[in-house]
C-alpha positions as a Python dict, from the first residue, in 0.01 Angstrom:
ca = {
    (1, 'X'): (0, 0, 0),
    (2, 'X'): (-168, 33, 328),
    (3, 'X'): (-284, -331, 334),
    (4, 'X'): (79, -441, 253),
    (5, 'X'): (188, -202, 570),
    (6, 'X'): (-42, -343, 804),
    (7, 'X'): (61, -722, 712),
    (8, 'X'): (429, -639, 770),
    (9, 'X'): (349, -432, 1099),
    (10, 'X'): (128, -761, 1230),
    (11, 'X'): (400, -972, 1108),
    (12, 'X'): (653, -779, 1309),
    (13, 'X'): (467, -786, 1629),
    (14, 'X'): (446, -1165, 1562),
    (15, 'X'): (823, -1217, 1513),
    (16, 'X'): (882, -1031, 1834),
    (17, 'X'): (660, -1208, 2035),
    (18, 'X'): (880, -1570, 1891),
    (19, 'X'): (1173, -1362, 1919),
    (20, 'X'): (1091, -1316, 2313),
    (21, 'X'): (1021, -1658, 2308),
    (22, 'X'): (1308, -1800, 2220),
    (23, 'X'): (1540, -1540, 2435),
    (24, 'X'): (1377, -1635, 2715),
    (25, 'X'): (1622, -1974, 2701),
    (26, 'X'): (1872, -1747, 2776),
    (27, 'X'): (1684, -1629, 3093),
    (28, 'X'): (1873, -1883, 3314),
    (29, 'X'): (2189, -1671, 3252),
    (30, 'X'): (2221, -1313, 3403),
    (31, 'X'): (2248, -1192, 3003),
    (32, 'X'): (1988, -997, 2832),
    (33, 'X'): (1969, -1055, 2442),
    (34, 'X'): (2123, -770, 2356),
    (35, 'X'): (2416, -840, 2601),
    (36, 'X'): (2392, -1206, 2451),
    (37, 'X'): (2405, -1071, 2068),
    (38, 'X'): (2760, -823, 2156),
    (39, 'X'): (2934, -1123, 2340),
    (40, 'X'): (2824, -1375, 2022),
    (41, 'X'): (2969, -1118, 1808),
    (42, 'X'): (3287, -1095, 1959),
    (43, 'X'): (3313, -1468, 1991),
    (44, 'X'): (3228, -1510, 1626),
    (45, 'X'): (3503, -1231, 1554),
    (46, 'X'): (3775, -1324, 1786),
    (47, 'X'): (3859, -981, 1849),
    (48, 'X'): (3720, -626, 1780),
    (49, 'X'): (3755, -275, 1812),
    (50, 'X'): (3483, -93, 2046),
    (51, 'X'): (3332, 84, 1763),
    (52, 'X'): (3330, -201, 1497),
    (53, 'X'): (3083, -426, 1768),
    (54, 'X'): (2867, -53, 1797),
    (55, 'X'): (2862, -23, 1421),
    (56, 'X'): (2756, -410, 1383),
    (57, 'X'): (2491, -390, 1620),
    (58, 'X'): (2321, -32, 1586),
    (59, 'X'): (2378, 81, 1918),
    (60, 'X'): (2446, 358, 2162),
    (61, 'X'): (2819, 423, 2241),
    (62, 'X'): (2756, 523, 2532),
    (63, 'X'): (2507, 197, 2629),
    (64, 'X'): (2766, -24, 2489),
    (65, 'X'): (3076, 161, 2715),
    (66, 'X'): (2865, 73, 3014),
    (67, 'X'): (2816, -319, 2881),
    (68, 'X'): (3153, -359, 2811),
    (69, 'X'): (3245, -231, 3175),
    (70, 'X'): (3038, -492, 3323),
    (71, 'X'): (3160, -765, 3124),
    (72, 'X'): (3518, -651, 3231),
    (73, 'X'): (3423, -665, 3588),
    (74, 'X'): (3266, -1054, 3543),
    (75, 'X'): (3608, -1129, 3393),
    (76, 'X'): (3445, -1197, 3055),
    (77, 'X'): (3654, -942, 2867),
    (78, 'X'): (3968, -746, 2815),
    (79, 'X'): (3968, -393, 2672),
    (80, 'X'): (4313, -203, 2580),
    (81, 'X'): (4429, 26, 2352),
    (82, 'X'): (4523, -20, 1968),
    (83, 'X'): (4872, -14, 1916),
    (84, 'X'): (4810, 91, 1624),
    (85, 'X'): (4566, 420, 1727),
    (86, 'X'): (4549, 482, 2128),
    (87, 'X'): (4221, 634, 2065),
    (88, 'X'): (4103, 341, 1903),
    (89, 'X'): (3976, 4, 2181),
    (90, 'X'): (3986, -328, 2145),
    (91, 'X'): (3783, -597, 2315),
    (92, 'X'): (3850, -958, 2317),
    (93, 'X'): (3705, -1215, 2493),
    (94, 'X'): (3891, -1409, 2828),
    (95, 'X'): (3842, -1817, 2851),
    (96, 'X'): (3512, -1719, 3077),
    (97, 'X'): (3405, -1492, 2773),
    (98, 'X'): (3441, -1804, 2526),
    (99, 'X'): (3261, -2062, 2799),
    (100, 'X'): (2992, -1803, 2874),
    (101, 'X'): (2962, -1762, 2491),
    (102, 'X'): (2881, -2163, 2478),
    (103, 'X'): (2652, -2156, 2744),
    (104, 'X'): (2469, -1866, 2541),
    (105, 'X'): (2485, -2068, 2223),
    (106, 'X'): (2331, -2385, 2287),
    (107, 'X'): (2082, -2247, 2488),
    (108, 'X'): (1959, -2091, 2219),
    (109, 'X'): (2017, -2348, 1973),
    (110, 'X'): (1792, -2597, 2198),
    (111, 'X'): (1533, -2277, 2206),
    (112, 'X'): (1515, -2312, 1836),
    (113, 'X'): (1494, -2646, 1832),
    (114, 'X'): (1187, -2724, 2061),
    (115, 'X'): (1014, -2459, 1833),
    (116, 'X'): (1092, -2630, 1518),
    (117, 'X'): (1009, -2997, 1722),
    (118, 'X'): (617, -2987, 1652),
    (119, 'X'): (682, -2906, 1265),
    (120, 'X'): (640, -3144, 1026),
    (121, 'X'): (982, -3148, 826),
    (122, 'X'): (734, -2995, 449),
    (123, 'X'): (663, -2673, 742),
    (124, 'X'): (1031, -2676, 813),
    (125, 'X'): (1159, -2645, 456),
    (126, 'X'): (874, -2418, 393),
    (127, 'X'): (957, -2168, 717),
    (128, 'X'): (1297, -2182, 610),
    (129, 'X'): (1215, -2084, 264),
    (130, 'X'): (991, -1771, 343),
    (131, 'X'): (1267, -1675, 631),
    (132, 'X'): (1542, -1655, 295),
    (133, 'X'): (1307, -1526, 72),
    (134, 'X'): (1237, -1247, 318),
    (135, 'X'): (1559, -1203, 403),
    (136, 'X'): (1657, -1203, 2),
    (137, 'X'): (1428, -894, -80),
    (138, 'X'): (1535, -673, 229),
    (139, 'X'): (1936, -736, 180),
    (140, 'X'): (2056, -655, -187),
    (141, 'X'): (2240, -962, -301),
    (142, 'X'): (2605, -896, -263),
    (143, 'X'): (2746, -810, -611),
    (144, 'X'): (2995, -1122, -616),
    (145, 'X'): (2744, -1358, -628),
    (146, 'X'): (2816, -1661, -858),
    (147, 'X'): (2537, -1688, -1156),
    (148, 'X'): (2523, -1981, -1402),
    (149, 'X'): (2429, -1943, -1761),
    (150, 'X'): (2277, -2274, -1894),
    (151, 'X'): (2009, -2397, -2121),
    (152, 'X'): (1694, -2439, -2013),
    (153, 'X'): (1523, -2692, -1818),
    (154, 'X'): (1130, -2800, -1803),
    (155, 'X'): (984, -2555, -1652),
    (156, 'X'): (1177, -2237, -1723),
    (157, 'X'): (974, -2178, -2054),
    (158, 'X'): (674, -2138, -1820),
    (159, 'X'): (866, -1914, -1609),
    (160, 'X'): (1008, -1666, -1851),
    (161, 'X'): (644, -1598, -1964),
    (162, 'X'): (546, -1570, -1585),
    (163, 'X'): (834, -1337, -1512),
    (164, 'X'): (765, -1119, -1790),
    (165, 'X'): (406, -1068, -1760),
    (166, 'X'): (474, -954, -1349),
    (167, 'X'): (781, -736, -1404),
    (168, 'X'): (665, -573, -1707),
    (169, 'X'): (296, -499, -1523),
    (170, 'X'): (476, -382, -1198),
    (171, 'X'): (775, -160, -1323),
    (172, 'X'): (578, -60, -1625),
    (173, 'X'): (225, -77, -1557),
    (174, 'X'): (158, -276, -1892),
    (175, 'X'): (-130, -507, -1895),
    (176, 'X'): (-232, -855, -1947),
    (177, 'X'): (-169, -809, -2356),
    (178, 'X'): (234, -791, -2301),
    (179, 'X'): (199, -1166, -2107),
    (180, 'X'): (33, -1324, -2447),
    (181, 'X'): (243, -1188, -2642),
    (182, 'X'): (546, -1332, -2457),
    (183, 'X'): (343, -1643, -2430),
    (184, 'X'): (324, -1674, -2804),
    (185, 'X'): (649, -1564, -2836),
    (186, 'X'): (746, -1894, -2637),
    (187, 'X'): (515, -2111, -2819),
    (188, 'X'): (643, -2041, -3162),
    (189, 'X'): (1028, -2128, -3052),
    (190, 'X'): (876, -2444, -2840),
    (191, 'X'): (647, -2539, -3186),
    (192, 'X'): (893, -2468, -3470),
    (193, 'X'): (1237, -2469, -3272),
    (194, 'X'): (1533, -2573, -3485),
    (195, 'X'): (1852, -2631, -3259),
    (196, 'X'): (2088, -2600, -3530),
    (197, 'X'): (1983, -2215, -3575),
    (198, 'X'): (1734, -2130, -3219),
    (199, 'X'): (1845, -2143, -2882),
    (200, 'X'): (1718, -2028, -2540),
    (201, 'X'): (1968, -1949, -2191),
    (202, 'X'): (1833, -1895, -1833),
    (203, 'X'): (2068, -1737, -1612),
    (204, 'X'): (2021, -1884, -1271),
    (205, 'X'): (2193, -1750, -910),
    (206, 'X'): (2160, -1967, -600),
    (207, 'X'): (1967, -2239, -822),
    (208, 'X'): (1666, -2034, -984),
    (209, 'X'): (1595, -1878, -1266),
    (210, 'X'): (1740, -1464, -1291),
    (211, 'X'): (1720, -1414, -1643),
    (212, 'X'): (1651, -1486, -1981),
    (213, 'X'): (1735, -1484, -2378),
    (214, 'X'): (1611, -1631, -2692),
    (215, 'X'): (1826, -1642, -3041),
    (216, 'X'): (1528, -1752, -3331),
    (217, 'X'): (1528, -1705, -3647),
    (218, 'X'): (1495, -1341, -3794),
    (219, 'X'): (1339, -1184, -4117),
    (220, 'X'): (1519, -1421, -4385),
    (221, 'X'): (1816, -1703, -4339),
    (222, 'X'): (2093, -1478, -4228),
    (223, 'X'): (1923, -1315, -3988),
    (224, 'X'): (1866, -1410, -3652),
    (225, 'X'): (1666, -1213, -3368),
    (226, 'X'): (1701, -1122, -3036),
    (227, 'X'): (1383, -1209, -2782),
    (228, 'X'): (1335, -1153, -2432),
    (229, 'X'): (1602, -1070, -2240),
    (230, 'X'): (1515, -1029, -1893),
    (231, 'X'): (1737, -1012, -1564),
    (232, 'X'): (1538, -1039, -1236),
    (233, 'X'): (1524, -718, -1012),
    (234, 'X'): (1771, -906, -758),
    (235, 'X'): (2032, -1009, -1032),
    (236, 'X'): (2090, -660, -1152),
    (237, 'X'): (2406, -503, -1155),
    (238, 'X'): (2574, -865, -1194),
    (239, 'X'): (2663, -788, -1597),
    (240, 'X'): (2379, -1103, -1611),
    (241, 'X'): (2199, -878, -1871),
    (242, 'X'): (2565, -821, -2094),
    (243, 'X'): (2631, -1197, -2056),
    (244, 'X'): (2366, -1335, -2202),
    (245, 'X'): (2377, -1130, -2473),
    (246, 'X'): (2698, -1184, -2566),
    (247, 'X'): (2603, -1579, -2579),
    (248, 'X'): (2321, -1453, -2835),
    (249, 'X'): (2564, -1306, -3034),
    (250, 'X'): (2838, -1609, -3039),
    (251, 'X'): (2584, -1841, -3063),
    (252, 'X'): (2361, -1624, -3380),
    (253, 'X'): (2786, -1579, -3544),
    (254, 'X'): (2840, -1951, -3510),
    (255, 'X'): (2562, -2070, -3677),
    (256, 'X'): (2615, -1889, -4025),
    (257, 'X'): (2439, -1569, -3931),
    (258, 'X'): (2587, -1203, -4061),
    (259, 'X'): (2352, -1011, -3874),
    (260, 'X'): (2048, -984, -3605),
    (261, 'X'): (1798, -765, -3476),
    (262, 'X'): (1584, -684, -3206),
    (263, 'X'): (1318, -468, -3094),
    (264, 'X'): (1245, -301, -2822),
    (265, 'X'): (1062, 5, -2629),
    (266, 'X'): (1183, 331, -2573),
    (267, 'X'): (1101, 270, -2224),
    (268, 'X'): (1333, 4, -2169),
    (269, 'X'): (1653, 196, -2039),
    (270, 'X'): (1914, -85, -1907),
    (271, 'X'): (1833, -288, -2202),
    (272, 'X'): (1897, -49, -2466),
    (273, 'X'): (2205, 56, -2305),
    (274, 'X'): (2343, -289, -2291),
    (275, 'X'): (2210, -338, -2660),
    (276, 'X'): (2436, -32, -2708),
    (277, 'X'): (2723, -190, -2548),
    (278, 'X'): (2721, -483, -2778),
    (279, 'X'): (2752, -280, -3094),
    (280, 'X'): (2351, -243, -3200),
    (281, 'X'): (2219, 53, -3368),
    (282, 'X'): (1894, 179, -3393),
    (283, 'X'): (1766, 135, -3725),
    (284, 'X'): (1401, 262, -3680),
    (285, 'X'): (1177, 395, -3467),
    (286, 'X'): (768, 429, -3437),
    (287, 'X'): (639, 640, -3167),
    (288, 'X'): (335, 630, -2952),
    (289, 'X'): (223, 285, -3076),
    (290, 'X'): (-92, 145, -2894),
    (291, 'X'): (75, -147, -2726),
    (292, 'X'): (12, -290, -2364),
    (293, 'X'): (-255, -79, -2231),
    (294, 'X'): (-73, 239, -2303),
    (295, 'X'): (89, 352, -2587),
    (296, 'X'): (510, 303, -2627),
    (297, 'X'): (766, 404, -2841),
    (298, 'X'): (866, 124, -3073),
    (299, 'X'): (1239, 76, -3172),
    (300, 'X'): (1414, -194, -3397),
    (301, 'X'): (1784, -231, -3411),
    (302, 'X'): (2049, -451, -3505),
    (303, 'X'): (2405, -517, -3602),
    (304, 'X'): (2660, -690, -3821),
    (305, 'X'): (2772, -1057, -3673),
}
């Protein structure tokens, strides 16, 4: 953990240090960034109430009364009451306030782009690609998000092994053992698959991979199974997880099944109670089973199609 807090720490002094870089474009203006990032704000917004900008931007009421002042004085903006609450202000910008806006704008748009001049276009897509990624894991995806539910493409086998072995390891603490086991998992549907009665769906948001779900054949000809269901840490709380088992389920009814199973781990809270959802019951249960590197409580269940 400490070596992970030291990287971000350096990496934040190093971001500041661009950061001052590329506000210094805006040095040939009397504006300082944060006076820069309140007018941009407004211009994006059209108009908005004194506290909404102070909310938006984390800062001092008090800091941002005095701003707001000045920018009155230089004609930039008006401030007045709400009709609808007179203790309420709202600041919009005058024609100067949109111009100087403009000015601020492009000069830092140009900033940006004599820093991304010397790049290679591969460094460009991959700066770009570690700013969203980082971006990604600080900012819970918003739960309207779009996801797709298709089958799955070369590559994605790979990738549900790979996803497996790394969540399972770092939300579980399960070793190596649980990734072969997936892997063979994977290699028996890829060796022996029969389309008319196996299929495998990848859930994908923003064009990759968020989850996961097999339908192969179970314990005897009406009887599928349920294998490795998985929803990415980010894609949680989307229903992903309840989707793609429903598609099991139509999929394992359509194809002459009456029933199906699945097993799982005690351990495994959000997908039992989505297993629960969709009408399985638990049928048996083995406890402390030597299994990954520890020892887990094994559970089979299963219901009527």
């Amino acid at each position: 953990m400490q070596e992970l807090i030291s990287g971000v720490r350096s990496f934040n002094r190093f971001y500041t240090r661009v950061i001052g870089v590329l506000g210094a474009g805006m040095h040939e203006t009397p504006y300082s960034l944060t006076e820069a990032r309140v007018l941009f704000e407004l211009y994006q917004r059209g108009e908005m109430e004194s506290a909404e900008v102070r909310r938006a931007l984390g800062l001092d009421a008090g800091y941002l009364s005095r701003m707001l002042a000045d920018f009155e004085s230089r004609g930039l903006v008006t401030r007045e009451r709400s009709a609808a609450d007179a203790r309420r202000q709202v600041v919009r910008l005058t024609a100067d306030g949109h111009a100087t806006c403009k000015t601020l704008d492009d000069s830092s748009a140009a900033a940006v782009r004599d820093l991304l001049a010397p790049l290679t276009e591969e460094d460009r897509r991959r700066m770009l690609a570690a700013m969203t990624t980082v971006r990604e894991v600080l900012e819970p995806a918003p739960r309207g998000v779009p996801y797709v539910i298709r089958p799955p493409r070369p590559g994605d086998l790979g990738w549900i092994v790979h996803r497996h072995g790394a969540l399972y390891a770092e939300e579980h603490g399960w070793d190596h053992t649980m990734e072969g086991l997936i892997a063979r998992i994977v290699a028996d549907y890829t060796d022996g698959h029969d389309p008319r009665r196996e299929a495998c769906w990848i859930a994908e948001v923003d064009g990759r991979p968020a989850g996961s779900i097999l339908c192969v054949r179970g314990p005897d000809p009406r009887t599928a199974q349920l294998r490795l269901l998985l929803v990415e840490p980010s894609a949680r709380g989307m229903g992903i997880g309840s989707r793609l088992v429903e598609e099991c389920l139509t999929f394992a009814r359509t194809t002459g099944h009456t029933r199906i199973v699945l097993m799982t781990v005690s351990a495994l809270d959000s997908a039992r109670r989505i297993y629960q959802r969709a009408g399985f019951q638990l049928d048996e249960e083995h406890r402390d089973v030597p299994a990954y590197g520890t020892h887990v409580d094994e559970q089979w269940w299963s219901r009527a199609l």
